[in-house]
C-alpha positions, 0 to 999 in steps of 0.5 A: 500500500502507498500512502500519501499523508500530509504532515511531517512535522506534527505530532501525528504526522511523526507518529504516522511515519514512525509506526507505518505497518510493513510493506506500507510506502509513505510519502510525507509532505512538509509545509515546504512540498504541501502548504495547507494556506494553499488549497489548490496546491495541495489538491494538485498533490493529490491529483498527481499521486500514485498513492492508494490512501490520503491522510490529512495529518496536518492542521492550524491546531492554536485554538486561542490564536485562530480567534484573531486569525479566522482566515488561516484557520479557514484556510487550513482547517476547512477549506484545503481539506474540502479541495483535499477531498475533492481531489481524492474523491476524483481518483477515486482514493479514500480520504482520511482526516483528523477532527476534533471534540471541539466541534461540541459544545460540551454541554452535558455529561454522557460522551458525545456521539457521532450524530449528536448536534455540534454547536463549536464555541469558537472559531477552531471548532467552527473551522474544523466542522466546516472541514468536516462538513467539505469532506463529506460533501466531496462525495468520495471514499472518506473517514474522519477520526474526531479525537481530543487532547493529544499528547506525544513526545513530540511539539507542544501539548500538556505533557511537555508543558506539566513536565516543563513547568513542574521541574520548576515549580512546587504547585501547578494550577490545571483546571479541573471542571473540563473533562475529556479523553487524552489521546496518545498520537501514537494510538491515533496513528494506529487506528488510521492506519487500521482503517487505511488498511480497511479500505485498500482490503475493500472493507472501509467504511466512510462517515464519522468517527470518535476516536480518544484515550479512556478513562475520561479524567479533568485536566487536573487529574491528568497532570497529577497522572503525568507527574505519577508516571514520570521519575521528577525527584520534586513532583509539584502539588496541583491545585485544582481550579476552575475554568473561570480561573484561568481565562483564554481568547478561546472558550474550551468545551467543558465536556470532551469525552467522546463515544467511541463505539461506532469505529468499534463496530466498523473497524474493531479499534478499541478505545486506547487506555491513555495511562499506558500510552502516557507512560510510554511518551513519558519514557521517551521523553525521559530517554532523550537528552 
């Protein structure tokens, strides 16, 4: 199988190369080769492939920036994913993306599923639902994964930044009433390319998909459970604080945690348990100098 994926320097699209199963061939498209701010570009990649799969990795991922700058997150979260699809869907080649749980409101507290309405509470979700709704509208072959809080031993995220801050710093405040499902860049990787593999075997099935780590857990619990697994000599104390403590440009959505059961059902992933996965990043991290 050839696959064509967009992204080489994001957490995930590093994971995509680092556990691409054997006998798959990956071409990897950098901002250099494949800008997403160009859509026509980007579809024009596609157009010219000899790859039997697509896989968007890449996106504008800074939700507190994307509130200044809709236009680039339009750009990249919504309207080259559209053209993307539309290319794919003329080659007749499946199309795989990454959106997210900010596509909710948060509202509630059961998971969300894939057919529960979506009401974004900013212009990060509002842009990855446009991106969504392009995709399908494209008509071709296409799976797309929602997932939330990602984590890696690779770029920005909550991991690195705990582990960061709580080599410095006897107490941590992490708010503690937004609740969701951690996700190990390495699982989502895994799963996509469990379905990619679906879809060369003539088994994929197109539409939504949720797709996160369990158990569900606040931003605090998940900093206490980062600080546990790591091998800090002085771990900090974390005091627990609301959302309206700590103010951002963008609202987040109180309640994260996504109903996983339908690619369950459609491709057999189950839901990974993040602890494993965080101890495995966190052993990573600690491994390189």
């Amino acid at each position: 199988m050839k696959a064509l994926v967009f992204g080489t320097s994001g957490q995930l699209g590093i994971e995509l190369a680092r556990r691409a199963p054997a006998g798959v061939a990956v071409t990897a498209l950098g901002r250099d080769r494949a800008d997403l701010t160009d859509p026509a570009g980007c579809a024009a990649a596609i157009a010219a492939t000899d790859a039997d799969v697509v896989i968007n990795a890449a996106a504008h991922t800074a939700v507190d920036q994307a509130e200044s700058d809709r236009d680039t997150a339009h750009l990249v979260n919504a309207a080259a994913p559209g053209a993307m699809a539309l290319a794919a869907a003329a080659r007749g080649l499946p199309f795989l993306h990454v959106s997210t749980d900010y596509v909710f409101d948060g509202s509630g507290s059961r998971p969300w599923r894939e057919d529960d309405p979506t009401a974004p509470l900013g212009v990060y979700g509002q842009t990855k639902l446009a991106g969504e709704r392009a995709i399908a509208a494209a008509g071709g072959p296409h799976a797309i994964l929602r997932t939330s809080w990602v984590f890696s031993a690779h770029g920005r995220n909550f991991v690195k930044t705990m582990l960061r801050l709580g080599a410095e710093r006897a107490m941590l405040s992490v708010v503690d009433d937004q609740r969701g499902g951690p996700t190990a860049a390495a699982d989502i990787a895994d799963a996509l390319w469990t379905v990619a593999a679906a879809f060369r075997d003539g088994r994929g099935q197109s539409g939504l998909f949720h797709f996160s780590g369990a158990p569900t857990v606040s931003w605090a619990g998940f900093a206490e459970a980062i600080f546990a697994a790591s091998s800090l000599a002085a771990k900090p104390q974390i005091r627990r604080i609301t959302t309206a403590d700590y103010p951002t440009p963008a609202q987040r959505p109180a309640n994260s945690a996504l109903n996983c059961s339908r690619i369950r059902a459609a491709y057999g992933i189950e839901q990974p348990d993040w602890r494993r996965s965080l101890s495995d990043v966190i052993r990573d991290l600690e491994a390189t100098p």
